[in-house]
C-alpha positions, 0 to 999 in steps of 0.5 A: 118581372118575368122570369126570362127577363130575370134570366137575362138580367143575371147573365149579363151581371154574371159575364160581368163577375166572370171577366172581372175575374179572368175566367173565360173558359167555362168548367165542362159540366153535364148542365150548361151555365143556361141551364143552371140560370133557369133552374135557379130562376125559376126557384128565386122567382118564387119569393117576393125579393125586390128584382135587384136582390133576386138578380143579384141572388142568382149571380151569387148562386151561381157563383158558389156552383162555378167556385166549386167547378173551378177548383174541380179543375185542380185533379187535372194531372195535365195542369202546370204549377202557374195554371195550378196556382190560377185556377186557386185564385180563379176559385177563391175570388168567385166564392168571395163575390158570392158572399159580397153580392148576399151581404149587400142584400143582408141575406146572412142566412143564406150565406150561411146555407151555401157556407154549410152546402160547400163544407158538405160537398167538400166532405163527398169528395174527400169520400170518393177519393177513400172509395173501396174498388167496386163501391159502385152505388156510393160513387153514383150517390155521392156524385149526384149529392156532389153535383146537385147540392148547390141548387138543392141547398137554395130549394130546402133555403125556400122550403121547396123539398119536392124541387129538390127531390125532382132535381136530384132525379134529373141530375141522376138521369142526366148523369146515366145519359152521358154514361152511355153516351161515353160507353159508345164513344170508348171512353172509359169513365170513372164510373166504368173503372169502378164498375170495372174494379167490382167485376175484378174483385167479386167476378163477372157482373152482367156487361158495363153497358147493360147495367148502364142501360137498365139504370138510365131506363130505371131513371128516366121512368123515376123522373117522369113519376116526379114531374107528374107529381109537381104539375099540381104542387109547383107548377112554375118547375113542373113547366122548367123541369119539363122543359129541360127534360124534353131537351136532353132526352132528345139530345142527339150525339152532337149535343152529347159530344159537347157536354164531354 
């Protein structure tokens, strides 16, 4: 099967799991929810899985990634105790599809891979809320092993470390593209106030946004040395990879504006 007619099949499986769930209102993330059925395509279409388990496969790796968002919604001090109690439910009943669409299939070892994944992610964020002011380079780090673990976990699952490795860059370079963009707007970041607590306690640094600027650049050339060596290795992701990259590089600041 080709990989767009995998994608399409495990979106509309995927709406189906979603509404039977009442989640309606997908989580804001810097990767939209076609993104990630891209990306998770194109690493599950490697393998030689039956079109139904690799559909099914996908709707669970999605899953997992939308449990963890949903509960991420929790730090909202905005949240009532109803929306509080909602937003549990919402997250809990999306990580038991998750495991019942795997175990359907037998694929116990993978369950077990994203059971592992989430107590790491778990793990991070307890890190994050133990920061230290100005821990900036900690912050980043452990944001992006946050944010990519999920899909990194199903790469090293299929024994595909470059991915992983190419992933984690983008994610990075993703991540410094909606720091600037959120400098420009005024919005203080978390990032910023942690950068903003390190200028504080250990005197003035060069300006938030210049050291934006050099980190984006410095991520962006990273990311393109990455995709070079892929272009041989794991083709299929160079084409993916590539891809998304030329998207969001050529983003304008309504597309930025929609990814807050």
């Amino acid at each position: 099967m080709e990989t767009q007619q995998l994608i399409e099949k495990a979106a509309i499986q995927l709406k189906k799991e979603l509404k039977d769930c009442s989640l309606t209102v997908m989580p804001s993330k810097i990767l939209n929810t076609t993104d990630y059925l891209e990306i998770i395509s194109a690493i599950i279409q490697l393998s030689d899985w039956k079109e139904e388990k690799k559909v099914a496969s996908i709707v669970a790796t999605m899953l997992v990634q939308l449990s963890l968002d949903v509960h991420d919604q929790i730090n909202n001090n905005q949240i009532d105790q109803y929306q509080h109690s909602r937003i549990i439910l919402q997250g809990d009943i999306l990580s038991s599809r998750y495991y019942m669409l795997l175990a359907l299939y037998d694929e116990i070892a993978l369950i077990k891979q994203f059971a592992s994944a989430i107590k790491r992610i778990n793990s991070w964020k307890m890190w994050l809320t133990d920061l230290n002011a100005g821990e900036l380079n900690r912050y980043v780090k452990t944001k992006i092993k946050i944010e990519t673990e999920v899909i990194n976990c199903l790469a090293r699952y299929f024994s595909l470390q470059q991915f992983e490795n190419c992933f984690t860059s983008f994610y990075l370079y993703l991540f410094w593209q909606n720091e600037h963009h959120l400098f420009k707007k005024s919005i203080k970041s978390e990032c910023a106030k942690i950068y903003q607590q390190g200028c504080s306690k250990q005197g003035q640094l060069q300006p938030y946004h210049t050291w934006v600027n050099y980190h984006l650049n410095l991520s962006r050339k990273t990311l393109e040395h990455k995709l070079i060596d892929q272009q041989q290795d794991l083709p299929l992701f160079y084409n993916v990879m590539t891809a998304k990259f030329a998207t969001y590089r050529n983003h304008t600041e309504s597309d930025l504006e929609a990814r807050l």
